[in-house]
Structures are given as C-alpha cells and as structure tokens.
RODREN-919812 format. One record per residue (C-alpha): residue in three letters; x, y, z. Coordinates in nm, 4 decimals. Example, Ala and Ser with C-alpha at 12.3 -4.5 7.8 and 13.67 -1.06 7.14 Angstrom:
> residu, px, py, pz
> ala, 1.2300, -0.4500, 0.7800
> ser, 1.3670, -0.1060, 0.7140
END
This chain:
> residu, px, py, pz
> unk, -1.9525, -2.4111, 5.7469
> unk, -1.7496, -2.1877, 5.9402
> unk, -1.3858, -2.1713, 5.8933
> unk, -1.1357, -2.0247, 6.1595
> unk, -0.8827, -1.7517, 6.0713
> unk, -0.6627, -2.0009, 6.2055
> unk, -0.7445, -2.2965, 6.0662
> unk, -0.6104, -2.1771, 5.7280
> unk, -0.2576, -2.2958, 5.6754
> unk, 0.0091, -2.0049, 5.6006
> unk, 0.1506, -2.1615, 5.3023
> unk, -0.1318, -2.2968, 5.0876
> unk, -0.1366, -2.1524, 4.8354
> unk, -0.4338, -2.3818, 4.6393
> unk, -0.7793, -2.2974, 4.5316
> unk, -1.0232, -2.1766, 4.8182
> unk, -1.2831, -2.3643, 4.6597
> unk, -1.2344, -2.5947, 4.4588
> unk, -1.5389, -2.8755, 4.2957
> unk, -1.4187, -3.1385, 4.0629
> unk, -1.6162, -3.3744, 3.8358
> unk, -1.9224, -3.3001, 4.0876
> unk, -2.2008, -3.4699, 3.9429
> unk, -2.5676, -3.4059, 4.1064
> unk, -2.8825, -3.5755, 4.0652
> unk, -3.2154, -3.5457, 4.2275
> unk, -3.3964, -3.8883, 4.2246
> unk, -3.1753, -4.0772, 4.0655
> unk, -3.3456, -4.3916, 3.8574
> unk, -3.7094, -4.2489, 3.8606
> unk, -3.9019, -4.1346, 3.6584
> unk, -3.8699, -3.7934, 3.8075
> unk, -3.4929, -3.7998, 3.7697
> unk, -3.3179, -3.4253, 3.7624
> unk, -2.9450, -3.3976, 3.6846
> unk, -2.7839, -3.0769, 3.8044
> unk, -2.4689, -3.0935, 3.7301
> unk, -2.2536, -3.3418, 3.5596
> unk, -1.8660, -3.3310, 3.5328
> unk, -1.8860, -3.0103, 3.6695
> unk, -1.5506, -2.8480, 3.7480
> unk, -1.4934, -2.5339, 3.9419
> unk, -1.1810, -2.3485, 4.0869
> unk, -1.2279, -2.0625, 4.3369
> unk, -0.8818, -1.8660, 4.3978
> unk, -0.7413, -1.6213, 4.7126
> unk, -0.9336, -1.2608, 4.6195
> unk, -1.1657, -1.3654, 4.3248
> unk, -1.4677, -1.2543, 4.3132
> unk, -1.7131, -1.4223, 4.1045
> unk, -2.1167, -1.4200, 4.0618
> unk, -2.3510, -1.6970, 4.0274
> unk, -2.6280, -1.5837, 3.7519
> unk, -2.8959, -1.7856, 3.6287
> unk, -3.2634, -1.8668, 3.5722
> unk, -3.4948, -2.0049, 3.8726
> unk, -3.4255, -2.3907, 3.8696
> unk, -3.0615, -2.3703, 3.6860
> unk, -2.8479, -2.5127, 4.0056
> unk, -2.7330, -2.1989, 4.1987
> unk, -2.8617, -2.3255, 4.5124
> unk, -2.7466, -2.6487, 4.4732
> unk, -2.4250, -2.5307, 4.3767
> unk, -2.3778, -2.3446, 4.7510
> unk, -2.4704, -2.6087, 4.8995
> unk, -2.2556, -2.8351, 4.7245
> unk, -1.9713, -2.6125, 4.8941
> unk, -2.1319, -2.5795, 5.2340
> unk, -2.1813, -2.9352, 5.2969
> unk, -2.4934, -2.9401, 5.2968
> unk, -2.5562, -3.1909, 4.9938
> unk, -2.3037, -3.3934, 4.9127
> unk, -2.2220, -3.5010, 4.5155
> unk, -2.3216, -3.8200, 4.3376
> unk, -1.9941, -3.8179, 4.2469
> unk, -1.6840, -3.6198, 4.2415
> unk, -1.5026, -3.4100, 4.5398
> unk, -1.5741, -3.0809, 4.7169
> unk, -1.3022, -2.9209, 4.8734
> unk, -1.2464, -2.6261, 5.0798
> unk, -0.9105, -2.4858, 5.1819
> unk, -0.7662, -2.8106, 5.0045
> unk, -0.9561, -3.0074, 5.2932
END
C-alpha cells in the first residue's frame, strides 16, 4: 500500500495504524485449523517506533500483511490513517 504525502489529512490526529479485535485463522473448520490472532488489538501512533520480535511461525508476517491489505481479518477492522 502506498500512501501519498497528500492524502494524509492535516488535522488527524488518530492512530497511524490502528487493528482492532482482528481475529485470523488459517483453515478455518478443518482439521488443520491455525488461529493467529484472536481479539487482537493494536494502536500505532505519529513517530513511534516499535519492533515486531518473535519465533518462526508466531504471526509477524501475518501481522504486516494484516496492515498492507494483503490478508484481510476473520473478523475485526484494519485501519490506516483512520481509513
């Protein structure tokens, strides 16, 4: 996702990022059923800087592209800029 200097309204003054009750699961209702994340909140603010640490298979990945767009939740809302 690219996002345009301009795009960016002057006055918000809201979370960058911002995931709430994002629940994830890779096939759902089979036997080879994976949940990710469930009622997962996250709040990214103007000029914080975080890190995401963790073991192979803990949901880093899936937690970047849970903010790109590329997958979307099971449930709950991704939002970027407030949009």
């Amino acid at each position: 996702m690219t996002i345009q200097k301009n795009s960016i309204p002057e006055a918000y003054n809201g979370p960058m990022v911002s995931l709430q009750n994002i629940h994830k699961t890779f096939n759902p209702h089979s036997v080879n059923e994976l949940t990710i994340f469930e009622n997962f909140n996250l709040d990214i603010l103007k000029d914080q800087f975080i890190s995401v640490i963790g073991s192979n298979g803990s949901g880093k990945s899936t937690l970047l592209k849970l903010i790109c767009g590329i997958l979307k939740p099971y449930n709950g809302t991704v939002k970027t800029y407030g949009r």
